[in-house]
N, C-alpha and C positions, 0 to 999 in steps of 0.2 A: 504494500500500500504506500501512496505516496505521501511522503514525509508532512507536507502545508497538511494535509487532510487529520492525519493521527493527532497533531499541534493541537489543529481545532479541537478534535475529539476529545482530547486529553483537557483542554484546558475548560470546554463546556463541562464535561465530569468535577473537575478539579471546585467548579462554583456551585456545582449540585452536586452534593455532597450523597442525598436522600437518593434521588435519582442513581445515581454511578452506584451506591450499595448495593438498588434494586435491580440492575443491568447486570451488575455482576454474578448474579444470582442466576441467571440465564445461560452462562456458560456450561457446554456440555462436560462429564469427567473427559470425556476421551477428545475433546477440540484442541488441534494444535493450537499454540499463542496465534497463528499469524491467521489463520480460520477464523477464529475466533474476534480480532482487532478489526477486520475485513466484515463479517456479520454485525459488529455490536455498532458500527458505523452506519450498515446498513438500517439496524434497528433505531437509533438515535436519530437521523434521516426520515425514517417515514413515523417517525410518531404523531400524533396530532399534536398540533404548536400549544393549545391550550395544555395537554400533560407536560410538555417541553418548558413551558412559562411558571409552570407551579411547581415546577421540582423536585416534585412530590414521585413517590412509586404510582405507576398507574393501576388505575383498579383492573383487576381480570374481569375480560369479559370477552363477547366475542372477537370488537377491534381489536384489542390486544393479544386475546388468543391466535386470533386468525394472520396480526403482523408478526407473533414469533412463528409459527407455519411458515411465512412466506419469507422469513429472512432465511431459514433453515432449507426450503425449495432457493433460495438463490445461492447460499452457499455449498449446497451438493451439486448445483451447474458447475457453479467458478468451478470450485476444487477438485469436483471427482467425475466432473462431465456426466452428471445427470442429466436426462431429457423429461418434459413432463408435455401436457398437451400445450397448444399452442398459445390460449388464451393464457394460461398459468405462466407460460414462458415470457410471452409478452407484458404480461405484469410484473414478473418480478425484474425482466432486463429495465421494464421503464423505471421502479421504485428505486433499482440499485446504478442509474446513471451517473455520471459522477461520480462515484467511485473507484477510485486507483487502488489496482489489485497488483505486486510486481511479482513476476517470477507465479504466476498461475501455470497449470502445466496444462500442454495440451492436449484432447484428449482427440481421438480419432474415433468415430461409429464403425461398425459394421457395415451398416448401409453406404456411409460414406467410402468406403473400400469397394466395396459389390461396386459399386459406382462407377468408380474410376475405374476399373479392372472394368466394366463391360463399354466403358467412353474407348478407353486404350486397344481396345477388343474391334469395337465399330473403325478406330480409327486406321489399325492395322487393316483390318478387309479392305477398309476404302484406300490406301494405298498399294495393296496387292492388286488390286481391280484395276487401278490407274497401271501400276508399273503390269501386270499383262496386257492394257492395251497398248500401253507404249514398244514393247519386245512384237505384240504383235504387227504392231505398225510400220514397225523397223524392217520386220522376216519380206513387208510385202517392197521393200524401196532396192 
């Protein structure tokens, strides 16, 4: 994550004090540090500004329930190359813009492989097809 970002992050916790106990409390056992810095930025970002103003822990409920959901669907994209449907994917890339991830790894699908191998596949015949008409063309000169 990019360094100005964590600054911010650090120093909005550092004045909500209440707030940064109760975010902290969200961290998974098994979240690396950088998973983890990368999500809590993502959750800190889409909270409603009235929770964000009052510094307070927000109360559980659906919003809240349903924004640690979508912070945990964006951080299984970044980090482990999760796919979800389309709408969910769209949501969580628009919630987590701005967000500077460094050093995310990339992850390649299956699909995405079948792909290429049958584009590389199309592409081969269509230069076979070309270079036999060209040897053909040649036999008749």
């Amino acid at each position: 994550m990019a360094a100005g970002s964590m600054d911010l992050v650090s120093e909005f916790l550092q004045q909500n004090r209440r707030l940064s106990d109760w975010v902290e409390t969200l961290r998974a056992a098994h979240e690396p540090e950088k998973h983890w810095k990368a999500r809590r930025e993502f959750i800190l970002r889409n909270m409603k500004e009235e929770q964000k103003a009052s510094g307070a822990e927000p109360e559980p409920g659906l919003g809240t329930d349903q924004l640690l959901a979508l912070s945990m669907v964006w951080a299984n994209h970044v980090f482990l190359g999760c796919r979800y449907s389309e709408s969910v994917m769209d949501k969580v890339l628009e919630m987590g813009e701005g967000i500077k991830v460094t050093d995310a790894p990339v992850h390649i699908r299956r699909g995405d492989l079948v792909a290429s191998k049958l584009k590389k596949k199309d592409l081969s015949n269509t230069n076979a097809s070309h270079h036999k008409k060209t040897n053909s063309s040649w036999k008749q000169i």
